[in-house]
C-alpha positions in Angstrom: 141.7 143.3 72.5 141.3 142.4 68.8 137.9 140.3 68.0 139.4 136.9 67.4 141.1 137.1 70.9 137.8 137.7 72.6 136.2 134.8 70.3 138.9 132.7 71.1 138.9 133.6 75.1 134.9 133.0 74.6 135.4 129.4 73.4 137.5 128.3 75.8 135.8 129.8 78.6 132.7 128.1 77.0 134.5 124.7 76.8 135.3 124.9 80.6 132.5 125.6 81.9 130.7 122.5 79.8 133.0 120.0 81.2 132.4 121.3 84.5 128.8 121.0 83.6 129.0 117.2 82.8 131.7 116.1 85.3 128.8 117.8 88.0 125.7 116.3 86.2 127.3 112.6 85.8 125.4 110.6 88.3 125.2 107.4 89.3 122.7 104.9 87.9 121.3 102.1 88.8 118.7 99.3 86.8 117.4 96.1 87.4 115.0 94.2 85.2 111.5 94.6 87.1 109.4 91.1 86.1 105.7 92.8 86.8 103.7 96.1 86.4 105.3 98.7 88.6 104.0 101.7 90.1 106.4 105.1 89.9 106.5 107.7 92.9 104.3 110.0 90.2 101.6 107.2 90.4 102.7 106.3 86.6 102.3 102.5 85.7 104.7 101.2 83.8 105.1 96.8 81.9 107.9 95.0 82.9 110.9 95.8 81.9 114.4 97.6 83.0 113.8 100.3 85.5 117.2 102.6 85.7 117.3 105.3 88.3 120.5 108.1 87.8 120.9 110.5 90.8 121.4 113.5 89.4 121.6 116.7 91.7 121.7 116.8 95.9 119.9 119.9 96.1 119.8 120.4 100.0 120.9 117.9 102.7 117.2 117.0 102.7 116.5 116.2 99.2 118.3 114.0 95.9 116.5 114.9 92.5 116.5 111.6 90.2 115.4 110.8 86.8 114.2 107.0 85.3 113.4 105.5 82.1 111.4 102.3 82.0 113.3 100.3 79.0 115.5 103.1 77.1 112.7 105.7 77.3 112.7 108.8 80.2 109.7 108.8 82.6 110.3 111.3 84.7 112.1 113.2 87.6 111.9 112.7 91.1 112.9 113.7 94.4 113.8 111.7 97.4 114.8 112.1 101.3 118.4 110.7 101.5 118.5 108.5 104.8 121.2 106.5 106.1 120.2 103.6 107.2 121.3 100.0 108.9 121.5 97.7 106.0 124.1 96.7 103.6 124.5 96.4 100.5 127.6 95.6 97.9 129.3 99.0 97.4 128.6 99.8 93.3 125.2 98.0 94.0 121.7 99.4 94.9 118.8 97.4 95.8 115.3 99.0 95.1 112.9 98.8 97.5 109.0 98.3 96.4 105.6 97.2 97.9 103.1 95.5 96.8 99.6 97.6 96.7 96.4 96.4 96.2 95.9 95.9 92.7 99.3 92.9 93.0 101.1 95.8 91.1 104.6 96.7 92.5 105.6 100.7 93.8 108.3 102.1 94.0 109.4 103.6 97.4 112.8 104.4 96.7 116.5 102.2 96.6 119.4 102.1 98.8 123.1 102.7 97.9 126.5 102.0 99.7 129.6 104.7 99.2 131.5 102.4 101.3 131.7 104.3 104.7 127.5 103.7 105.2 124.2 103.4 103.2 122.0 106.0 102.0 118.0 105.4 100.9 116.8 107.3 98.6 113.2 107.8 99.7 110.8 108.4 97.0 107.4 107.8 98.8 107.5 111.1 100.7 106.9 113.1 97.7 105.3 110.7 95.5 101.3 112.0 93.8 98.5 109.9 95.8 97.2 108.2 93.6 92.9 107.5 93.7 90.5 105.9 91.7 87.1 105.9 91.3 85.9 102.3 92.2 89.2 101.1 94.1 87.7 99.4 97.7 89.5 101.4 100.3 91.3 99.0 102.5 91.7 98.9 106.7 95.0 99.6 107.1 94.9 97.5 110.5 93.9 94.6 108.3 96.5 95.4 105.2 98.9 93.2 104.7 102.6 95.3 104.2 104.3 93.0 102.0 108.0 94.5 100.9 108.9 93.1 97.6 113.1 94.1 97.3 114.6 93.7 93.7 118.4 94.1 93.8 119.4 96.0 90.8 123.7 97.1 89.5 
């Protein structure tokens, strides 16, 4: 085998395999422009502003790794439970799911999809960072109040 077959059998191979890569990696995303301070599963705060969230991998039937950006700029990567759940919601759509904490900020929890045969959430809270701060009043939970704030996003 002369050298320039090799090299050329290299670069092929080598383009194949990257458009594998991308037609695997190209996940779906979602944003909708969030109108107050939100709260990210990492405990990051982040202004107003679009919030898009790409799936990118499924790495086991039990967990979906994501990444965001808050207005153009990457914020991180995060992983979910996948759930299917009761609820609809317009196929090409997803509605993200917050609540409201104690300082009025908004956090994520995760967002819901539709594929059209059922609806997957994405849960984010299960493997989200507590989050503490010195001089925050811990709260009764029997006397919280669980407000759900849902922001539908395309």
């Amino acid at each position: 085998m002369t050298k320039a077959t090799r090299t050329r059998g290299l670069i092929l191979m080598g383009a194949l395999l990257l458009t594998a890569t991308v037609a695997n990696a190209g996940g779906r995303c979602y944003t909708a422009q969030i109108p107050q301070t939100m709260v990210l599963p990492d405990g990051s705060t982040h202004a107003p502003g679009v919030l898009r969230i790409c799936k990118e991998k499924t790495i086991s039937p039990a967990s979906s790794l994501h990444t965001s950006d808050v207005a153009g700029r990457p914020v991180g990567m995060f992983l979910s439970v996948p759930r299917d759940v009761e609820m609809s919601v317009e196929e090409g759509k997803a509605l993200f799911v917050f609540k409201r904490s104690i300082r009025d900020e908004i956090e994520l929890v995760g967002y819901a999809v539709s594929d059209g045969s059922g609806t997957t959430f994405f849960d984010m809270g299960r493997y989200g960072a507590t989050r503490t701060a010195a001089g925050v009043p811990i709260l009764d939970p029997n006397g919280s109040d669980d407000t759900v704030v849902l922001i539908a996003g395309r």
